[in-house]
RODO-2510 file (C-alpha; in nm, 4 decimals, decimal comma):
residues 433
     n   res          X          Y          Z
     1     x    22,8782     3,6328    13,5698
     2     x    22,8557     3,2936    13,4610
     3     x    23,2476     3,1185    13,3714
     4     x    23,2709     2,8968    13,0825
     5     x    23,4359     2,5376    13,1728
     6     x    23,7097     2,5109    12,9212
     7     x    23,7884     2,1171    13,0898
     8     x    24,1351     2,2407    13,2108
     9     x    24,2302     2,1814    13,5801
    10     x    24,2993     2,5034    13,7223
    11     x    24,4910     2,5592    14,0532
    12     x    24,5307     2,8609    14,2581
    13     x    24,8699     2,8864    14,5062
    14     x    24,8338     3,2113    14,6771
    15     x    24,8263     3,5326    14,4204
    16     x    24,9038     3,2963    14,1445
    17     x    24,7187     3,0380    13,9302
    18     x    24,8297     2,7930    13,6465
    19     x    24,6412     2,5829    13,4395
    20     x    24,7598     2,1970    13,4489
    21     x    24,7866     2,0305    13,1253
    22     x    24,9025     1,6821    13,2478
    23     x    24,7493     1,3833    13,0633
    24     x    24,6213     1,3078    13,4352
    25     x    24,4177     1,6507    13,4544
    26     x    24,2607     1,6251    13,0918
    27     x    24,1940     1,2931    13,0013
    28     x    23,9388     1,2283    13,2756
    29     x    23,7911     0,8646    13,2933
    30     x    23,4139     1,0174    13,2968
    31     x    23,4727     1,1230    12,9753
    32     x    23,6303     0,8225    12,8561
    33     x    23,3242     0,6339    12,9920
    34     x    23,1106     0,8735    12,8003
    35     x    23,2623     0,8741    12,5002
    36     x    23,2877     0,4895    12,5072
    37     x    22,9336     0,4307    12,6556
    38     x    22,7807     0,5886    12,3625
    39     x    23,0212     0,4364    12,0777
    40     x    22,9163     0,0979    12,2373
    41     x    22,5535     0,1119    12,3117
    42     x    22,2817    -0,1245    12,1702
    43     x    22,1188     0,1641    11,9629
    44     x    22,4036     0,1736    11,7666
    45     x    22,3328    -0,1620    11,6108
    46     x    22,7239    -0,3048    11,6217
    47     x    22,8535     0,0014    11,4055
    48     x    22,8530    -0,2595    11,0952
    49     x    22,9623    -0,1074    10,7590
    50     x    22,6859     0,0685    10,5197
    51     x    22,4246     0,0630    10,8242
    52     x    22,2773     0,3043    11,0264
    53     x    22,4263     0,2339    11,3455
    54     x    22,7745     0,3391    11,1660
    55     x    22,5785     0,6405    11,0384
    56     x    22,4804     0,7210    11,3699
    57     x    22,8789     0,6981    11,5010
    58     x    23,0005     0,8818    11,2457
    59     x    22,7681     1,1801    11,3300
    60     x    22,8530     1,1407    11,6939
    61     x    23,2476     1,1323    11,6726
    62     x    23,2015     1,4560    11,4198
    63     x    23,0198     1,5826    11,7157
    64     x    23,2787     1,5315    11,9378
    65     x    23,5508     1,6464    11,6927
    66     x    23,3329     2,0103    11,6551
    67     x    23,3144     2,0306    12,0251
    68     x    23,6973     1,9983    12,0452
    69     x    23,7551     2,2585    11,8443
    70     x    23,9398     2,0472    11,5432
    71     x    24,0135     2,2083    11,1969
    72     x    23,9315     2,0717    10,8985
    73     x    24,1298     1,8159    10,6926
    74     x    24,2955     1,9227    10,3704
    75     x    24,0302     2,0205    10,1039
    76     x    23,7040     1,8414    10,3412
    77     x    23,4069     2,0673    10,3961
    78     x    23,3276     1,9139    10,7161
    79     x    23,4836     1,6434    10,9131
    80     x    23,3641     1,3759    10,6830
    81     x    23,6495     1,1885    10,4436
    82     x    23,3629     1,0244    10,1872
    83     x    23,4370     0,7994     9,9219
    84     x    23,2538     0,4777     9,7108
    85     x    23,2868     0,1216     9,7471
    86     x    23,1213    -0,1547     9,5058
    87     x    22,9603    -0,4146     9,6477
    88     x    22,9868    -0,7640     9,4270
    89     x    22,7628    -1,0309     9,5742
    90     x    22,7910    -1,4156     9,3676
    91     x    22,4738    -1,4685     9,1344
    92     x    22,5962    -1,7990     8,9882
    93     x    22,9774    -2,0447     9,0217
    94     x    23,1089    -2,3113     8,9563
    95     x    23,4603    -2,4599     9,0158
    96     x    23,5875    -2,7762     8,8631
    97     x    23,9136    -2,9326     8,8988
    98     x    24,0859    -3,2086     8,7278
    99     x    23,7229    -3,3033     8,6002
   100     x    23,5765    -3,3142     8,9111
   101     x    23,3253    -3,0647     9,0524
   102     x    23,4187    -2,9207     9,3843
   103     x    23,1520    -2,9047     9,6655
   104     x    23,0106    -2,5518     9,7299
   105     x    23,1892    -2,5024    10,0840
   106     x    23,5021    -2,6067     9,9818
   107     x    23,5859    -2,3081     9,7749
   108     x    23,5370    -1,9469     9,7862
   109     x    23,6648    -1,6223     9,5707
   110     x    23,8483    -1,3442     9,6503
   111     x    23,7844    -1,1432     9,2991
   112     x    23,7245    -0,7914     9,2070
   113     x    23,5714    -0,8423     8,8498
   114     x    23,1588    -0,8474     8,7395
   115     x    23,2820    -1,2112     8,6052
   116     x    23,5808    -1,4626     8,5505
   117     x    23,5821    -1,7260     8,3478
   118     x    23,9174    -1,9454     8,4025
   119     x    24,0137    -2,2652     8,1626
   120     x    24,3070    -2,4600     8,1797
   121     x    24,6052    -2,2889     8,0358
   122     x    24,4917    -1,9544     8,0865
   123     x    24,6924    -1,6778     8,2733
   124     x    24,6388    -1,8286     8,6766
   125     x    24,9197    -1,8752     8,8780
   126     x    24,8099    -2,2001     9,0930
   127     x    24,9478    -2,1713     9,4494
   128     x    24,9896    -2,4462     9,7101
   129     x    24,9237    -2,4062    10,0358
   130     x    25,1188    -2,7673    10,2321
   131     x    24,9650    -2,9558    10,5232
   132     x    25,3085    -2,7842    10,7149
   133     x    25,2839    -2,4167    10,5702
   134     x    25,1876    -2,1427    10,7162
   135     x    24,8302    -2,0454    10,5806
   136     x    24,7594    -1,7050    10,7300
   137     x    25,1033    -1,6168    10,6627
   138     x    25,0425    -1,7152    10,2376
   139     x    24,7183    -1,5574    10,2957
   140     x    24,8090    -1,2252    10,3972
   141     x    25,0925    -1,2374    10,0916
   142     x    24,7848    -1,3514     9,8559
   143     x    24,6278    -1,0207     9,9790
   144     x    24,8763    -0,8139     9,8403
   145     x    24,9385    -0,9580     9,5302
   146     x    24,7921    -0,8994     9,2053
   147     x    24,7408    -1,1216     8,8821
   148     x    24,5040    -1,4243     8,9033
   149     x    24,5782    -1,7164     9,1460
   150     x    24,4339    -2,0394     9,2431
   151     x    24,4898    -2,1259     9,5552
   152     x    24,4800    -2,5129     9,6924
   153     x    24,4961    -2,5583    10,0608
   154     x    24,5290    -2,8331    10,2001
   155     x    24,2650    -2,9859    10,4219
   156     x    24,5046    -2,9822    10,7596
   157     x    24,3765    -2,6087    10,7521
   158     x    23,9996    -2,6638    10,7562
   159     x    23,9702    -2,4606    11,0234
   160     x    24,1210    -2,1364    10,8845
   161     x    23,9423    -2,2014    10,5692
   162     x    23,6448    -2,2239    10,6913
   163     x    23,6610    -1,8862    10,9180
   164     x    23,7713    -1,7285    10,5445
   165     x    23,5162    -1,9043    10,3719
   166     x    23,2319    -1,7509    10,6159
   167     x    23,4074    -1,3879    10,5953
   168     x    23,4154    -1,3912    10,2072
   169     x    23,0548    -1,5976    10,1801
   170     x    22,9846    -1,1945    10,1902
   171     x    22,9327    -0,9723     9,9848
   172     x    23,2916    -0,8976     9,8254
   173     x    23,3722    -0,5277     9,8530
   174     x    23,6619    -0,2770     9,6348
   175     x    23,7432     0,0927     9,5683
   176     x    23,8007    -0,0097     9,1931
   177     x    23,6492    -0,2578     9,0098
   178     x    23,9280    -0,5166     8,8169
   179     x    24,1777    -0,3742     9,0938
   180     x    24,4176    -0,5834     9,2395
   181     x    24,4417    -0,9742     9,1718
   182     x    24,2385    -1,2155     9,2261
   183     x    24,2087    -1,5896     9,3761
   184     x    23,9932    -1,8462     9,4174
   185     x    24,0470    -2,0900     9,7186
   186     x    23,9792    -2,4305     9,7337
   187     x    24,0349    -2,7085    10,0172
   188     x    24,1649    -3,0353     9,8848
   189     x    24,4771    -3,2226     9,9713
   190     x    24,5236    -3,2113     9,5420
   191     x    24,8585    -3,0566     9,5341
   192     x    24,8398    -2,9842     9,1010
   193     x    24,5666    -2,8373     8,8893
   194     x    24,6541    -3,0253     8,5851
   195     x    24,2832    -2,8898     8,4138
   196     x    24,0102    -2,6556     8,5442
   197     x    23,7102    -2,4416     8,4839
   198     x    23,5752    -2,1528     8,7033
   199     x    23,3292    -1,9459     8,6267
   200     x    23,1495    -1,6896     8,8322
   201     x    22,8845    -1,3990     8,7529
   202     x    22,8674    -1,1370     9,0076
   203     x    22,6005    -0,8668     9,0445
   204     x    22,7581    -0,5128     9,1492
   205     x    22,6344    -0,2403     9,3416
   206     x    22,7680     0,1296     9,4738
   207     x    22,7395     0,2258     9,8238
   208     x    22,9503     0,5184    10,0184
   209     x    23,0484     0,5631    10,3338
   210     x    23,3304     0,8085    10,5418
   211     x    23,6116     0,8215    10,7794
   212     x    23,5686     1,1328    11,0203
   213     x    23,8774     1,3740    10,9948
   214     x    24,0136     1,6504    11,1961
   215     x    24,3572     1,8345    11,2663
   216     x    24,5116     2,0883    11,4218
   217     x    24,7594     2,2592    11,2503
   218     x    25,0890     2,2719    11,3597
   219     x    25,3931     2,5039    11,2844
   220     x    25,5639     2,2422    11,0637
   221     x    25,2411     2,2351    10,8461
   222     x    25,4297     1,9512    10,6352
   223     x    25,5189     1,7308    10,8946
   224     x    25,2611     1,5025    11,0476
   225     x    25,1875     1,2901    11,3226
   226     x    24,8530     1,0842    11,2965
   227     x    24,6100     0,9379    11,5893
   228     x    24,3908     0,6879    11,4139
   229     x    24,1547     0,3861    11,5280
   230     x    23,8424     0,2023    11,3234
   231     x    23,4975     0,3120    11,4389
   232     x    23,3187     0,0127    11,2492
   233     x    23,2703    -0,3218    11,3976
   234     x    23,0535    -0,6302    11,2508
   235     x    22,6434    -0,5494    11,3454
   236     x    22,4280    -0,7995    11,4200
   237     x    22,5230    -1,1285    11,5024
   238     x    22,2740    -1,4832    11,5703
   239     x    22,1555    -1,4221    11,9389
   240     x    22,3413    -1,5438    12,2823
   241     x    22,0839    -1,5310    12,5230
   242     x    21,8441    -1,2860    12,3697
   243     x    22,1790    -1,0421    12,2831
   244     x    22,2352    -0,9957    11,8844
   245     x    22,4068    -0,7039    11,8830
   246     x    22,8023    -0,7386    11,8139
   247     x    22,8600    -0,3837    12,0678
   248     x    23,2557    -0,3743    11,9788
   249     x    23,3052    -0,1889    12,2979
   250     x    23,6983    -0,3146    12,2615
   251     x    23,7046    -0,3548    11,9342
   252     x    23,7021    -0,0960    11,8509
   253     x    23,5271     0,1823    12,0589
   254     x    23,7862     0,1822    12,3015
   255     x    24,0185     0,3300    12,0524
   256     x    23,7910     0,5480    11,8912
   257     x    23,7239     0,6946    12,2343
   258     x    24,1059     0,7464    12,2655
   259     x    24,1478     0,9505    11,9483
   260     x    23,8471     1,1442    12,0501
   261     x    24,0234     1,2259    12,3952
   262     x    24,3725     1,2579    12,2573
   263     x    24,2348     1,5156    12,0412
   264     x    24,0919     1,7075    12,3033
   265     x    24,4238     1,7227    12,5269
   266     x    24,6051     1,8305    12,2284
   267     x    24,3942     2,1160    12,1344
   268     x    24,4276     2,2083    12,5398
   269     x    24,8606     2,2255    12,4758
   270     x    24,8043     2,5058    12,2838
   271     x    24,9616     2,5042    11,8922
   272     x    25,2023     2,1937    11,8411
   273     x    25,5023     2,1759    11,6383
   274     x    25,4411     1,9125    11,4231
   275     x    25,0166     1,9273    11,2545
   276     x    24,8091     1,6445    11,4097
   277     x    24,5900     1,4416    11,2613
   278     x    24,3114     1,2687    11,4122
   279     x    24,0925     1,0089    11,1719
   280     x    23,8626     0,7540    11,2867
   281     x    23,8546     0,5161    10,9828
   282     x    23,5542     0,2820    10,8668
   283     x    23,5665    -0,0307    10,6984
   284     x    23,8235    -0,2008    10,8657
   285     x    23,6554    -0,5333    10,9448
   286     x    23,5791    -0,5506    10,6143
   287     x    23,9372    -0,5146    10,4828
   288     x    24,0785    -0,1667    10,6426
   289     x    23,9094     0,0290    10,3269
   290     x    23,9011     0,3734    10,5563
   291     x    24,2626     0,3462    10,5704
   292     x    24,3361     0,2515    10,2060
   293     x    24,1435     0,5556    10,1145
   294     x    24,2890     0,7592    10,3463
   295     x    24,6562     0,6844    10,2728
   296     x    24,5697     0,7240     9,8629
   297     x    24,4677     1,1383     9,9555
   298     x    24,8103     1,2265    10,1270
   299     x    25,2043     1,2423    10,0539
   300     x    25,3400     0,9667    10,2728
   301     x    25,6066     1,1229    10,2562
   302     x    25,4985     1,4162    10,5496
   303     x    25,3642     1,1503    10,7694
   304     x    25,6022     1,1378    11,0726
   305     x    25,4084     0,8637    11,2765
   306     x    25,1085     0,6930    11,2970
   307     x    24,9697     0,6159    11,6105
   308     x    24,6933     0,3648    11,5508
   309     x    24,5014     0,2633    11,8462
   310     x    24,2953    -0,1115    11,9011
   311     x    24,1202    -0,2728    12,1595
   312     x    24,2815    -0,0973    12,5043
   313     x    23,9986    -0,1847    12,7118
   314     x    24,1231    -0,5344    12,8416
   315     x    24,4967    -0,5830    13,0244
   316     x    24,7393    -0,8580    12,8729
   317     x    24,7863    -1,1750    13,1666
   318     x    25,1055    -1,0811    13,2323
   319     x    25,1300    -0,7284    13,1346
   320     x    24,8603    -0,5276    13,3876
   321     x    24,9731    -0,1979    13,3176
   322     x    25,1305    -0,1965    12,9855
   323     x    25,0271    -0,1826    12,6132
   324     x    25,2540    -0,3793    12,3352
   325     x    25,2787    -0,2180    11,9981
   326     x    25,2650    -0,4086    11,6736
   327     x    25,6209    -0,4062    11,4603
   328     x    25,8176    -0,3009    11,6956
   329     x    26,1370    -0,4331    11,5346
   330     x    26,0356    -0,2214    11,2480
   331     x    26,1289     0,1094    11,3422
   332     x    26,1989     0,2855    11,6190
   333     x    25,8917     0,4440    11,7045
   334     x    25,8169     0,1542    11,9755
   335     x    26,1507     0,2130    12,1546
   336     x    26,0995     0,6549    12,1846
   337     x    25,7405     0,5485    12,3455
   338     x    25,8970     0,3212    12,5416
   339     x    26,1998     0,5492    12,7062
   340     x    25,9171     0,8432    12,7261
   341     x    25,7236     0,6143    13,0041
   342     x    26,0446     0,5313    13,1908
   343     x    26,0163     0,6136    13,5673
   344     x    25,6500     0,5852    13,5253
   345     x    25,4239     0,3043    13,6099
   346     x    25,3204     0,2280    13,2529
   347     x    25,4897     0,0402    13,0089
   348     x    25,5654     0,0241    12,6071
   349     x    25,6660    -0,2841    12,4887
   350     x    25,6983    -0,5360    12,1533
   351     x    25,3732    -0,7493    12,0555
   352     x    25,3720    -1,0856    12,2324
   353     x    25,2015    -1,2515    11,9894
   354     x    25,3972    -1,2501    11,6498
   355     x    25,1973    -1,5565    11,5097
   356     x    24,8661    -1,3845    11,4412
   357     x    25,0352    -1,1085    11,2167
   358     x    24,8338    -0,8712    11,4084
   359     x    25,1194    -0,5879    11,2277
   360     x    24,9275    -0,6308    10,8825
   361     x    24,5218    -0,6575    11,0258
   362     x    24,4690    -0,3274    11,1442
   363     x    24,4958     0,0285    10,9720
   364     x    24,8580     0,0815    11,0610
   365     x    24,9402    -0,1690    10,7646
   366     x    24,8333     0,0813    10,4518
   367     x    25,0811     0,3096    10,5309
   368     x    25,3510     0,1155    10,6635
   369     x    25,3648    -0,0330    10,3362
   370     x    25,4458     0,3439    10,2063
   371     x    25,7526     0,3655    10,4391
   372     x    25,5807     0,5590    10,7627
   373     x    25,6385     0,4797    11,0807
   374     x    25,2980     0,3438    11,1510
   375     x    25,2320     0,1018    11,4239
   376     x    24,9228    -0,0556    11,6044
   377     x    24,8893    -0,0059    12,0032
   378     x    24,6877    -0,2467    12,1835
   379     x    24,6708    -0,4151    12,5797
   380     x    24,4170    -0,6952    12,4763
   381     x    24,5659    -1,0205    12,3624
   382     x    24,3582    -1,2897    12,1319
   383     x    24,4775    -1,5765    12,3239
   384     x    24,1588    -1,7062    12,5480
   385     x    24,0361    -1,3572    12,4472
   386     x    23,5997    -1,4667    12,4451
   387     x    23,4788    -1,1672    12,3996
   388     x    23,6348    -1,0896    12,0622
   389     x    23,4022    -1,0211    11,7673
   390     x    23,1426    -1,1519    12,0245
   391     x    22,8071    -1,0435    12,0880
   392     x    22,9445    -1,0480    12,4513
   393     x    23,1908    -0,7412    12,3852
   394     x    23,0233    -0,5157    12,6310
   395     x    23,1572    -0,2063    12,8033
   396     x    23,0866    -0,4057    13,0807
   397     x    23,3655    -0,6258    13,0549
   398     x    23,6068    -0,3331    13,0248
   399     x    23,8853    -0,1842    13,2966
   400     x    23,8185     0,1409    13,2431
   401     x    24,0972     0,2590    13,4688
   402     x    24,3373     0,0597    13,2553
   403     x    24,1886     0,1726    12,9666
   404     x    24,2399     0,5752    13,0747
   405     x    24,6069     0,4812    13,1940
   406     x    24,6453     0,3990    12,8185
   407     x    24,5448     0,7033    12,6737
   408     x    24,7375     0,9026    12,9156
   409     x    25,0617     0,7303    12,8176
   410     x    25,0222     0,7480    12,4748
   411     x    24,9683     1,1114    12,5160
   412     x    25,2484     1,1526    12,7238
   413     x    25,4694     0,9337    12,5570
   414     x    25,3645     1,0488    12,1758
   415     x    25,5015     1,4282    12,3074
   416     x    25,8891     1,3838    12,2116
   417     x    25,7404     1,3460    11,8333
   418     x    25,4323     1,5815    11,8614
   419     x    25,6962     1,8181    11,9621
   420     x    25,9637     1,7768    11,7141
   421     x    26,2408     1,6386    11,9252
   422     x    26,2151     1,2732    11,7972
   423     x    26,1627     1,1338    11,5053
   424     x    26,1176     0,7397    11,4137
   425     x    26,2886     0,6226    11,1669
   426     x    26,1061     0,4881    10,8540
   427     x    26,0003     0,1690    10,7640
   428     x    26,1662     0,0078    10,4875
   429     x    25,8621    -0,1293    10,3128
   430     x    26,0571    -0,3814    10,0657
   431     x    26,0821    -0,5795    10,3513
   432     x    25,6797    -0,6282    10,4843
   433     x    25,4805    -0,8687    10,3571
***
């Protein structure tokens, strides 16, 4: 008789047996390898938004979640969260200001209508952004904020301008059309906009695309804890030595892997207290779409946590076996992951890098805007990071043991909430950005 390999560890003392559920005997680095191997390879083109590589990874995570065992989410049939996006690409602009035409790359729009037309003394709220302000910080406000808004920045931040400039020169994507505000940027050191006229025509297309969903239901069907990550990543990039293709193997199939194997050692404890929810969202690189969505179907409300894992593949300098979380100050949910780990050789601990707002560019921001405790876990940090968004973001470059350590710990130390005995406190979202 043949025995079926359920991927428990299974040890025999004497007469008697038990079956070891440790992180350490589930989440086996093979299978993380596997997992990530696949997510990262060159045949799925970079994972870019709308393509078939992402196509491809969506059908092989919903693989994986089948496999597992997961239920399906809410009302899905299937593991597939689908929704539309519209696509509005620039046909024809112009921007003038105080009579003078402004060069093509030294503006750009951020706008979610077929066309504006903007004169002087219309309803635009003109914004300055100082040689000694912080521009990603009054960017990531501008984000958020609705009405119409032209924005000068000053020409001290060419540099940031320009890296926005190339990521909107895109095709500018929404849920809704004439949702949200809009802005137009433009680099000058002109701190008024005594007269203007903008005018753009865009042409607008639907596409859709999917987060994959699972979840096992726990007794406390109304309160739940979420494992998330982004499965997308840019596509093809201009060639580095005969390499075009943008793998993302840290960013962001490292996390995708660990929701995938967090998944699987869940649905090995047996049923959980609290339901789980395991989503790998898409569209994050183009402005965390996958997340919006999913945070618009649910009552914030039940959310307990949010675990949102990015880019564990690569150890911080200082930091070898540790992962920082993202808002730690926020809540408390950084400070029950970190006292789970004590005694241990792993570590939880605050983001070292406040300065590049990494707390509002990554999923976890939707729904920490709705009050839940939802954080970002990472080990990799940007500074002299070369691989990032980099055709050179190979598995290759990856410490897989690290990168298994991680997913242990954050199954180990997400238990105390799984379980029901903790419980962060929420996020008071008056106060984010």
């Amino acid at each position: 008789m043949r025995l079926a390999w359920t991927g428990l560890a299974i040890v025999c003392l004497g007469a008697g047996c038990f079956t070891d559920r440790s992180p350490e005997a589930l989440i086996d680095q093979a299978e993380v390898e596997r997992i990530l191997a696949t997510l990262s390879a060159d045949s799925m083109e970079g994972r870019r938004t709308f393509s078939p590589g992402i196509e491809m990874a969506a059908a092989f995570i919903e693989r994986e979640f089948s496999s597992i065992g997961l239920e399906e989410y809410d009302s899905l049939q299937g593991y597939r969260q689908q929704f539309h996006m519209y696509s509005l690409t620039p046909q024809s602009h112009r921007v003038v200001l105080n009579g003078r035409d402004i060069p093509i790359d030294r503006y750009f729009f951020s706008v979610n209508l077929a066309e504006i037309q903007w004169v002087t003394g219309g309803d635009v709220e003109v914004v300055t952004v100082g040689p000694a302000d912080n521009a990603m910080q009054t960017f990531a406000q501008i984000r958020g904020s609705e009405g119409n808004l032209l924005v000068l920045m000053n020409e001290r931040h060419r540099g940031f301008f320009d890296r926005l400039r190339l990521f909107m020169s895109e095709s500018r994507r929404t849920m809704e059309l004439g949702s949200g505000g809009n802005a137009v940027f433009v680099l000058t050191n002109q701190t008024r906009a005594d007269s203007y006229n903008i005018t753009l025509t865009n042409a607008v297309s639907e596409s859709g695309l999917a987060n994959v969903v699972g979840m096992i239901p726990g007794r406390r069907r109304d309160e739940i804890v979420v494992f998330s990550a982004h499965y997308d990543h840019i596509g093809i990039r201009p060639a580095v030595d005969g390499d075009s293709v943008a793998n993302g193997a840290n960013d962001n199939a490292t996390g995708t892997t660990a929701v995938i194997e967090l998944a699987k050692y869940f649905k090995a404890q047996g049923r959980p207290e609290r339901t789980l929810v395991f989503v790998a969202f898409t569209a994050e690189e183009i402005g965390g779409f996958g997340s919006e969505y999913f945070s618009r179907q649910l009552d914030p409300d039940q959310i307990v946590a949010m675990f949102n894992i990015e880019m564990i593949g690569k150890p911080a300098k200082d930091r070898p076996n540790a992962a920082w979380i993202t808002g730690y100050e926020k809540s408390d949910f950084g400070a029950i992951l970190a006292q789970s780990m004590v005694g241990t050789e792993f570590s939880f601990y605050a983001d070292p890098q406040p300065e590049q707002n990494l707390f509002y560019r990554s999923d976890n921001a939707t729904l920490a805007r709705l009050g839940v405790p939802a954080h970002t876990i990472s080990t990799t940090t940007l500074e002299g990071e070369e691989d990032y968004h980099q055709v050179s973001d190979e598995i290759e470059t990856l410490d897989l043991d690290l990168m298994t350590s991680t997913i242990r710990a954050v199954a180990r130390a997400a238990m105390p909430i799984v379980s029901g005995e903790a419980t962060p406190t929420r996020i008071d979202a008056s106060q984010l950005q």
